[in-house]
C-alpha positions as YAML, in Angstrom:
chain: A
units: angstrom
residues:
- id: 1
  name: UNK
  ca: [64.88, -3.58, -35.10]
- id: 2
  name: UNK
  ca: [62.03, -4.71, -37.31]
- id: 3
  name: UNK
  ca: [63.50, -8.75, -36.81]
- id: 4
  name: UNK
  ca: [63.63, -8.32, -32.62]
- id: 5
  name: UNK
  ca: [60.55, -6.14, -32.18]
- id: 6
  name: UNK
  ca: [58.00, -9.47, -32.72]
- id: 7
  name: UNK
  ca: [60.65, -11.68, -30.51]
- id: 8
  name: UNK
  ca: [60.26, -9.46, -27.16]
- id: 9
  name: UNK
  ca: [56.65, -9.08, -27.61]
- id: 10
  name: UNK
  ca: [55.62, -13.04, -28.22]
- id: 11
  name: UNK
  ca: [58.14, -13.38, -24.80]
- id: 12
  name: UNK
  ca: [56.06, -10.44, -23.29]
- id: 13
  name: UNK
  ca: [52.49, -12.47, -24.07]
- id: 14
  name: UNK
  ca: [53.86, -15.66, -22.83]
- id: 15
  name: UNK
  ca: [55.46, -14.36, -19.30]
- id: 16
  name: UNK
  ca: [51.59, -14.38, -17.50]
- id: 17
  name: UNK
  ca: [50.11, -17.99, -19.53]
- id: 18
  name: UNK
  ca: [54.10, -19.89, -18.32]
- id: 19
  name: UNK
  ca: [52.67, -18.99, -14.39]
- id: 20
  name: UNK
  ca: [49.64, -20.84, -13.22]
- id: 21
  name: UNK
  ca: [47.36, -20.39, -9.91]
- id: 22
  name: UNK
  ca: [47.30, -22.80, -6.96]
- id: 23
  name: UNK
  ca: [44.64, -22.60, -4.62]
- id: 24
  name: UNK
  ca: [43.87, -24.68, -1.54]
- id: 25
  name: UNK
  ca: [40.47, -27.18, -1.46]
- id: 26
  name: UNK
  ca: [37.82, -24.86, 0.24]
- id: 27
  name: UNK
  ca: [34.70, -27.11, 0.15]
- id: 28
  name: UNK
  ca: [34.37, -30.63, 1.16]
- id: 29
  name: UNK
  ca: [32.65, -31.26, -2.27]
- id: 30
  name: UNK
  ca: [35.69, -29.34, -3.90]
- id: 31
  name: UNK
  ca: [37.79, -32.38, -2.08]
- id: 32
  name: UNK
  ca: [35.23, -35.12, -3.12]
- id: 33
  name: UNK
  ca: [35.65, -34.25, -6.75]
- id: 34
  name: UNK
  ca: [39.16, -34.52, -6.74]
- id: 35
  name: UNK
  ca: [39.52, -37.17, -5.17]
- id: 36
  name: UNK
  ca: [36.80, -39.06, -6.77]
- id: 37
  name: UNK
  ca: [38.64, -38.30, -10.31]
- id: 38
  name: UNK
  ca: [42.32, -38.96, -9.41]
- id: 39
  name: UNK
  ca: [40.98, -42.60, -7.76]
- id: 40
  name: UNK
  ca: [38.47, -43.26, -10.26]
- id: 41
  name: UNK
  ca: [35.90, -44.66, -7.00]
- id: 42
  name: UNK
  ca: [33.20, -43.29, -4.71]
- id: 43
  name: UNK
  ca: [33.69, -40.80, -1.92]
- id: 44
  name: UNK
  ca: [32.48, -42.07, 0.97]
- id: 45
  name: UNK
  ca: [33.29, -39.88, 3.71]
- id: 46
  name: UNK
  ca: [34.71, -36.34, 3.52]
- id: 47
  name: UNK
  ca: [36.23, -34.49, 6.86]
- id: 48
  name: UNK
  ca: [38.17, -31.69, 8.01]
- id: 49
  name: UNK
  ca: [41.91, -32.82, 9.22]
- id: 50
  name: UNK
  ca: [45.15, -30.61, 10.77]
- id: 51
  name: UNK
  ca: [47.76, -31.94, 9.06]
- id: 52
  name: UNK
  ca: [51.77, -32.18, 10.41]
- id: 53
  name: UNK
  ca: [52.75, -29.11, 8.81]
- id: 54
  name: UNK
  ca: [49.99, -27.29, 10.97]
- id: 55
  name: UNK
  ca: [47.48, -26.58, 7.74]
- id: 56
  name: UNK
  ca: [44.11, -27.66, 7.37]
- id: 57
  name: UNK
  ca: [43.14, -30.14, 4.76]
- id: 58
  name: UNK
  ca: [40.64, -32.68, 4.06]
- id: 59
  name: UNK
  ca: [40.50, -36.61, 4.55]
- id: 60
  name: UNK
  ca: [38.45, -38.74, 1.76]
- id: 61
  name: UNK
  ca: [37.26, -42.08, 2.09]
- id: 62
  name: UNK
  ca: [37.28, -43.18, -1.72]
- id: 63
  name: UNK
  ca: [35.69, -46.75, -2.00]
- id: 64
  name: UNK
  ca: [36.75, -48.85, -5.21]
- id: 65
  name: UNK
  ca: [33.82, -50.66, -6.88]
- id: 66
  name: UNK
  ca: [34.66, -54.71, -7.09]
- id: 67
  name: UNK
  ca: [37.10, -54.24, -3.94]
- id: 68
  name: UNK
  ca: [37.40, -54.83, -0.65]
- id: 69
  name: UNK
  ca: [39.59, -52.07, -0.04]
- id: 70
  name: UNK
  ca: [39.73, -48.44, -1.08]
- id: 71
  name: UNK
  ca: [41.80, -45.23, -0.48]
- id: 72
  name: UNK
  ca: [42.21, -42.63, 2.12]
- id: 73
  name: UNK
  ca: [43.08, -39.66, 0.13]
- id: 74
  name: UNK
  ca: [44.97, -36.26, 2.06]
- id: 75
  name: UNK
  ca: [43.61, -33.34, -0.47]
- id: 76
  name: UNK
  ca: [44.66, -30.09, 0.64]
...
């Protein structure tokens, strides 16, 4: 008993930390910022979008320093 008792409580501690929380973009800066560090550019422009699924989500302009082109980014 003294060998298993440690065993079910380091699986007890670990059951909440192997779960994480997902929440949805709620602020237009919230969207900038994310998609400012997954693109490594500028945000641009920031707007409110209904996406296919019927959700709302936001569209970022990123622009790319030393390019013409940048990215439109879908952060939801």
């Amino acid at each position: 008993m003294k060998k298993l008792l440690p065993g079910l409580l380091c699986c007890i501690g670990t059951v909440g930390m192997a779960t994480t929380s997902w929440e949805p973009c709620r602020t237009p800066s919230e969207a900038r910022a994310i998609a400012e560090s997954e693109t490594l550019g500028e945000a641009v422009t920031v707007r409110r979008i209904l996406q296919s699924d019927g959700t709302r989500g936001w569209e970022v302009l990123v622009h790319m320093a030393g390019r013409a082109r940048g990215w439109r980014c879908m952060v939801d």
